[in-house]
N, C-alpha and C positions, 0 to 999 in steps of 0.2 A: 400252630397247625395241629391239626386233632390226626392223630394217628389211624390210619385205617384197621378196620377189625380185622383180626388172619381169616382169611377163609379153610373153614370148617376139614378136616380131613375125613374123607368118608369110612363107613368100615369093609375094611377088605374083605371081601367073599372069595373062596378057591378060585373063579374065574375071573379074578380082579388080580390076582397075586403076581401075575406074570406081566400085567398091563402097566403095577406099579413097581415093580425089579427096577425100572431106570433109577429110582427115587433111593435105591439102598448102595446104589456105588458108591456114593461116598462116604465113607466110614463113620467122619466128624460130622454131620451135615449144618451143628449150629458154630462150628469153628471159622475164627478166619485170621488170614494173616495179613496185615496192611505195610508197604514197604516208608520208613518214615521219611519220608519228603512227600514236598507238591502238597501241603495239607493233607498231611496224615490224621493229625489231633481229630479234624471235625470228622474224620471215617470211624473213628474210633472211640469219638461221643455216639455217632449215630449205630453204629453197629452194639454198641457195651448197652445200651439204655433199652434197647430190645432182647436184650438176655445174651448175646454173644458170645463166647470164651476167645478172645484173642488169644493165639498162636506168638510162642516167645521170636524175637527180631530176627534171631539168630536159626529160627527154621522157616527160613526165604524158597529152601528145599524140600520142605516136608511136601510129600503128594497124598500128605492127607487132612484136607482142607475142605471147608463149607463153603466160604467165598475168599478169594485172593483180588487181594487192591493193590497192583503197583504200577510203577512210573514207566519203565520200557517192557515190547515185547518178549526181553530177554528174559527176564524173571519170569514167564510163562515156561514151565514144560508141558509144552502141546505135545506131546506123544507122548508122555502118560495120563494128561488130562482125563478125566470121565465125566459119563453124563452128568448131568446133577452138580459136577461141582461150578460155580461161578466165580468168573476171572473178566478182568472189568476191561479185555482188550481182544476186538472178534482178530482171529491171526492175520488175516490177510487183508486189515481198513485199510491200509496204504494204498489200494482200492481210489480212496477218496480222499485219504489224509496226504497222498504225494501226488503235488500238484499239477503232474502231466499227465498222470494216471485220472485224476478227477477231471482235468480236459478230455479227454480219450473217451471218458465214461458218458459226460455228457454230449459230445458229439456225434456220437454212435446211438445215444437215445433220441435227440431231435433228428438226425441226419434220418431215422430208420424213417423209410416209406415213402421218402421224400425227393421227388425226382430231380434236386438240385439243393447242392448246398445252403443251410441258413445259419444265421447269428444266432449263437447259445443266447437267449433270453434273457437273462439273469446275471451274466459274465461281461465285463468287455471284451473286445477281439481280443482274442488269447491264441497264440501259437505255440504248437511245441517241437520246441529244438530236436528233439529225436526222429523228427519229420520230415522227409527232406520235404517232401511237398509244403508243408507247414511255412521250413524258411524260404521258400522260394515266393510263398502268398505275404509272407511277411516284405520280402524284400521289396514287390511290387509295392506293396499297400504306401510304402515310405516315398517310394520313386512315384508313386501320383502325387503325393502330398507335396514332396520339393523339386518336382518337374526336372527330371532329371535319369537318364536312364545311363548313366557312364560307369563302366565297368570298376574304375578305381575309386566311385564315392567322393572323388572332391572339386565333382563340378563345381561351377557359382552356384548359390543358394540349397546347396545338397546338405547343409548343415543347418536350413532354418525350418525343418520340416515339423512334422509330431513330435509330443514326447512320448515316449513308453517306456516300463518298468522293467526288467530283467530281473526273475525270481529262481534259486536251487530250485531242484523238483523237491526236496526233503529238508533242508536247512527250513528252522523257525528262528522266533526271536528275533525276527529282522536282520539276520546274519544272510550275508552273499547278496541282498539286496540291493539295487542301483537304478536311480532314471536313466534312462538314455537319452539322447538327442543329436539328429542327423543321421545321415546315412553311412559315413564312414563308423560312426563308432557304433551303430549296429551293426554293419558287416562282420566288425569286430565281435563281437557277440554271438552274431548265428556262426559265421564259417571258423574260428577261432583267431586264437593269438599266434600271430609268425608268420613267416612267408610261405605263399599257397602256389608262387610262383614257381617250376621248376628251372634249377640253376643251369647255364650253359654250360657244356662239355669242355672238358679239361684239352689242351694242348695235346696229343699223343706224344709222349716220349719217345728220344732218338735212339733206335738198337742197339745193343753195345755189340751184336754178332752183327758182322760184314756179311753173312748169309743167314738171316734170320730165317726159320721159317714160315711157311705161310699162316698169318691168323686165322682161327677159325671163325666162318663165320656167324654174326650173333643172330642169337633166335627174331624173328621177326615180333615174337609176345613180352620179349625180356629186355627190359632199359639198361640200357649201361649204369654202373654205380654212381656214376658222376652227375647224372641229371633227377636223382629222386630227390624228392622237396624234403625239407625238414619234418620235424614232427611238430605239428600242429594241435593245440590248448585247448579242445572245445569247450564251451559251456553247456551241461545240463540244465536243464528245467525250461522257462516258460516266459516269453515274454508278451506283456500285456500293453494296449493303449492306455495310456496314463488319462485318470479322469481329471481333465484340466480343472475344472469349475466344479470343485465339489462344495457340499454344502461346507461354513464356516460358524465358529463360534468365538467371539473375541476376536475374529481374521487367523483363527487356529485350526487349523484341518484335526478331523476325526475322524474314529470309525465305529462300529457298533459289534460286541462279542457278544454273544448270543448263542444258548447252548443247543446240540439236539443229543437227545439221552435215546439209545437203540436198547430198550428193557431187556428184548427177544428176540434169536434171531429163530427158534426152531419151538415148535413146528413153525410157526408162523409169526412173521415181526409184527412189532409192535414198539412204537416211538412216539415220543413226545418231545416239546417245543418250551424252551425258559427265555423271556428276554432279555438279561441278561445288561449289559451296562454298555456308556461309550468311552472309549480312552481320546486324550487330546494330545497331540502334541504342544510343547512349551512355548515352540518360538512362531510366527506370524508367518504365512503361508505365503509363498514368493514362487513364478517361477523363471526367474530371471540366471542367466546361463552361467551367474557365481554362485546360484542357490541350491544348484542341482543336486551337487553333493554331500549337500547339508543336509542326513538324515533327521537331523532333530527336527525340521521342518517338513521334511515327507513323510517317518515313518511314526505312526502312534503308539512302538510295542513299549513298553515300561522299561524293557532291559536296553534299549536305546533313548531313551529320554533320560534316565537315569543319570546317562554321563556329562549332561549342563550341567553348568556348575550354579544355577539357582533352583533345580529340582527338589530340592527338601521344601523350597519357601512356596514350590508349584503343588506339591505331591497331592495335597488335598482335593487341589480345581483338578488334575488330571484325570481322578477316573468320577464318570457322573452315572446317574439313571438317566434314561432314554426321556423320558418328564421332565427333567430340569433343564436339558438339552431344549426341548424342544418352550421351554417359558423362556430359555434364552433368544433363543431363535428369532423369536416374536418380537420382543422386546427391541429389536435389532432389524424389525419390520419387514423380514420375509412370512408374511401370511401365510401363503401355500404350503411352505414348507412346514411349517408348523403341524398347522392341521393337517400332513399326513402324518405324522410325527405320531398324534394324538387320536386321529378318528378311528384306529386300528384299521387302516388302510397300510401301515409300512408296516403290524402284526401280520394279517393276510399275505403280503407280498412276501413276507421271510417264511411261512409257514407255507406257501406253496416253494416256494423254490426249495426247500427240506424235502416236500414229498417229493420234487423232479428228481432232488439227489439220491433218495432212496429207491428209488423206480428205476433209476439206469443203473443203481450199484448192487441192490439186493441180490439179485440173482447172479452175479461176481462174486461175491462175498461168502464166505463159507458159513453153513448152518449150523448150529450145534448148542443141545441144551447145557447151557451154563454162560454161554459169551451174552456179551451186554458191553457195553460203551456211550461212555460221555464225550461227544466230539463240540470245539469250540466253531465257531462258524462265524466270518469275519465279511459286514458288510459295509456297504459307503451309500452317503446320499449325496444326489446331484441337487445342483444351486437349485433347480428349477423345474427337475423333471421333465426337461424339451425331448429327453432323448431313454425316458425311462426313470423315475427315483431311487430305483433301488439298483446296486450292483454288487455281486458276490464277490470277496478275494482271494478264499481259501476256507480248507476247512483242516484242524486240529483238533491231533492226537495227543488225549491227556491235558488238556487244557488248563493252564496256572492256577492254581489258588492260591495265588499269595495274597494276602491281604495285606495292600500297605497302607490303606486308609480308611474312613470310618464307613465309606458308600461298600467298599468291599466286605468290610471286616462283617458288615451285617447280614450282606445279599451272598455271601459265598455259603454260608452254615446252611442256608436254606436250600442251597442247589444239592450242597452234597447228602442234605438228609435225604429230599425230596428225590432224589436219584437212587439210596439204598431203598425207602419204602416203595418208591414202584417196581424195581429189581425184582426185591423178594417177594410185594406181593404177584406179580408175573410168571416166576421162576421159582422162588423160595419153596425150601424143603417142604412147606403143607401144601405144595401146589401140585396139582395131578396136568404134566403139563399134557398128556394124552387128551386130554379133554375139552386143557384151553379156557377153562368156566370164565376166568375174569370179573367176576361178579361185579368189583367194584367200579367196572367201566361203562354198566347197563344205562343209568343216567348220562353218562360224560359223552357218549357217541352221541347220542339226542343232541346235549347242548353244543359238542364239537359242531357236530353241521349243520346246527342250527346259526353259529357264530361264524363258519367258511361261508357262506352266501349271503349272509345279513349285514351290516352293518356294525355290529358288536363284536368286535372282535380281543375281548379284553383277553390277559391271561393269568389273571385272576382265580384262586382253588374254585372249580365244580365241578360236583358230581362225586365226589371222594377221591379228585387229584387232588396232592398236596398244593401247596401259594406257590405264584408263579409257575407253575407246570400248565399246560394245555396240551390235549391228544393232538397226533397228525395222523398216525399212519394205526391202520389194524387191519391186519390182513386178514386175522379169521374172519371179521364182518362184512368184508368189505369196503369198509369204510379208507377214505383217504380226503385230507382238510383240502378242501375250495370244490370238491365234487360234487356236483349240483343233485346226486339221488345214491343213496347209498341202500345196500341191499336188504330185503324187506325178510320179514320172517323172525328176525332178531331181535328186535327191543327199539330199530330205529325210523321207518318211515322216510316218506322225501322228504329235505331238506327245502329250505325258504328258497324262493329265486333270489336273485342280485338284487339289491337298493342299492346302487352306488357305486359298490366296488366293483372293479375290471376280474373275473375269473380267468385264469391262464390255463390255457388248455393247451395239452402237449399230446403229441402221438404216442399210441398203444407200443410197448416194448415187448418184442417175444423173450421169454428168455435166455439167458447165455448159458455156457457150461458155469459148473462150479468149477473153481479151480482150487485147489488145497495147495497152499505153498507160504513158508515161511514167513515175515514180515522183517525188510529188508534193515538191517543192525542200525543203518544211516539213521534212519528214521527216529531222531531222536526226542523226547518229548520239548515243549513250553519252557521246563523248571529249568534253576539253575542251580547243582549242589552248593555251588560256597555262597551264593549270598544267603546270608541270613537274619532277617528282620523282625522283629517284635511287632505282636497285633497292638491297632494303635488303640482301637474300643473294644474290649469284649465284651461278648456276648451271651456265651457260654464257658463252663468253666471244659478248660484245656489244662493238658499237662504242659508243666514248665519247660521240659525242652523240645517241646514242640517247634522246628527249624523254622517254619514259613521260610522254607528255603527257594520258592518258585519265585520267576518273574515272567511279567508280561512279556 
């Protein structure tokens, strides 16, 4: 990858000085400190080989830094933060990274203008338990499916309806995860665990006074103690229709992680799109009602597949390129499937549903020069596309670099350099972000919307992105990837009509308040501190104790 040239700093004139003061808050501006886990080493080749001074381990504290890289929002102190300095987590993505909150987000973006509810695009039917409307649409949607409207869920056939997923709003790692199936053991799920029924009233006891007085009597608002219910277990988070029929490889369910890097959020965002690799599950996709609870077979994250006990002799086939996926595919005679796979048809599809997520969440999302974030973004393909190919499952904060195998060990280096060069060239200390120049994006817009309406949808370096990186979002220009005219006056022109591809178009969002408020402790990253695994290829030269302590 050829390094982009820094853009030029201009010379300050007396009526400049005040314009670039943002740029002198922080002290160190070429320091940084990286916290070591989750693929420390490759932050720390990519930041040292650009001239960097790394910040000793041991000042996780110091607030006087150029860029800060760590694993939770805790290691942020946002209230001393300052302009200019860069911290690789915006405070408040739980926005999008907590998965009732990125429901909420995007139903509030399709929903606006819209004289009746619609199905988020991009999502399966997604309900969130903090709703009540939500479980009551959930509860229906089951009761049409197993014909059955009985208040206790065990009519006849009230247990052969859909299946759906039950997800924490904030556990990752495939932690708290579960299919459901039937109407009882969802009820379970939305109203909680225990009895919801309240108990009948105790016997009154016999007077021991031969004149007792008269009781008073009870308030018409206030139960006797004897009949309030127990306390009831609710579940948080979100539950989704299980996509029965997803695409397969070997009869192994997958999914596809896939990065979106937010460079900028102030003055104005700027994002781009990497795609990033599929994980498989080990064991043979079943959904037969012994298999339900067989994570190894539903969920694809690493730190659940891990725990088969022929995972070491798997580890290599588990994580693939979206290309090899898709030679298998074929091979295995789903045409269709393939060539979306290939024609950058399921690129387009993921690169607009980025820009849908960025359009309902930006204006939620706190602005400020120095925040930037690399969120994981987890997709599925359907057998056959009847009902849509592409579907979103979430998106993650901090997302693993562990590399446990050689598809990793290669494609990770590149994400996480390709994520500090667009940062700093964005953001970076010679950058006047008053101004926004961006120089190195003047080609890259052209060929961006040139590749959202065409047919070509590689993601492939141009323009002076780094390999693998492609633009989506740029607010100063207007530009946003599958918009068929992006704003004139700038360096870009209209964009190509369609050849082929479907453009998703979604309604205009006003925007919301910003809200400033912490990023909730739950929210924990991807990684995992104690495992600890050795790169199997390298690539670059790393220091030896480098943990690769993350998992999928």
């Amino acid at each position: 990858m050829t390094t982009l040239p820094p853009i030029k700093q201009q010379q300050q004139q007396p009526q400049q000085q005040q314009k670039q003061s943002i740029l002198k808050t922080a002290r160190f501006p070429r320091t940084y400190f990286v916290q070591e886990t989750n693929g420390w080493a490759m932050v720390k080749s990519s930041m040292d080989k650009r001239g960097w001074q790394q910040l000793p381990s041991d000042h996780g504290d110091n607030t006087r830094f150029g860029l800060k890289w760590v694993e939770v929002h805790a290691k942020i102190n946002y209230k001393t933060h300052s302009d200019g300095q860069m911290v690789n987590h915006i405070i408040n993505n739980a926005v999008i990274s907590a998965k009732n909150r990125l429901t909420q987000a995007l139903k509030e973006y399709y929903y606006k203008g819209r004289p009746q509810k619609v199905s988020i695009p991009w999502m399966p039917d997604t309900y969130d338990l903090d709703r009540p409307s939500d479980c009551e649409e959930l509860i229906k949607a089951e009761e049409m499916l197993t014909g059955t409207t009985d208040s206790s869920g065990t009519a006849a056939g009230s247990d052969s309806g859909g299946l759906w997923i039950y997800k924490p709003a904030y556990a990752n790692r495939g932690r708290g995860i579960s299919v459901v199936k039937g109407l009882s053991e969802l009820r379970e799920i939305v109203y909680g665990t225990g009895s919801i029924e309240p108990t009948p009233p105790s016997s009154p006891r016999p007077s021991p006074s031969p004149s007792p007085s008269p009781s008073p009597t009870p308030s018409p608002s206030r139960k006797p103690r004897s009949i309030i219910p127990p306390p009831v277990v609710k579940h948080k988070g979100i539950v989704q229709r299980y996509l029965k029929e997803p695409l397969l490889v070997n009869k192994k369910k997958f999914d596809l992680r896939c990065y979106m890097l937010v460079a900028r959020t102030f003055p104005k965002y700027l994002a781009f799109y990497h795609s990033g690799y599929c994980r498989l599950t080990s064991m043979d996709y079943d959904t037969s009602d012994s298999s339900l609870k067989n994570n190894l077979i539903h969920l694809t994250n690493n730190a659940i597949q891990k725990k088969g006990g022929d995972f070491s002799a798997f580890k290599e086939f588990s994580i693939q390129l979206p290309t090899a996926i898709a030679d298998i595919v074929e091979s295995e005679g789903n045409a269709a499937a393939a060539n979306y796979m290939r024609s950058g048809e399921m690129d387009h599809d993921i690169k607009r549903c980025m820009v849908d997520i960025l359009k309902a969440s930006k204006d939620k999302m706190t602005r400020k020069h120095g925040y930037f974030d690399l969120f994981g973004l987890d997709f599925m393909i359907s057998k056959d596309g009847s009902d849509g190919w592409l579907k979103l499952l979430e998106v993650n904060t901090n997302p693993s670099m562990s590399r446990t195998n050689s598809t990793l060990t290669k494609l990770l280096p590149q994400v996480i350099d390709g994520t500090v060069e667009l940062v700093l060239a964005s953001q970076g200390p010679d950058v006047d972000i008053t101004v926004c120049p961006d120089a190195f994006l003047a080609q890259s817009v052209e060929v961006a919307a040139t590749a959202s309406a065409g047919t070509d949808s590689s993601s492939t370096s141009s323009g002076g992105i780094p390999t693998g990186f492609s633009l989506i979002y740029d607010e100063k220009r207007g530009f946003e990837y599958g918009k068929k005219e992006v704003v004139k006056g700038q360096g870009q022109g209209k964009a190509k009509s369609g050849t082929g591809i479907r453009t998703h178009t979604t309604p205009k969002v006003e925007p919301a308040p910003v809200v400033e408020e912490p990023a909730p402790v739950v929210a924990e990253p991807e990684s995992e501190h104690a495992a600890v695994e050795p790169t199997v290829v390298p690539v670059e030269p790393v220091p030896a104790s480098d943990p690769q302590a993350a998992d999928l």
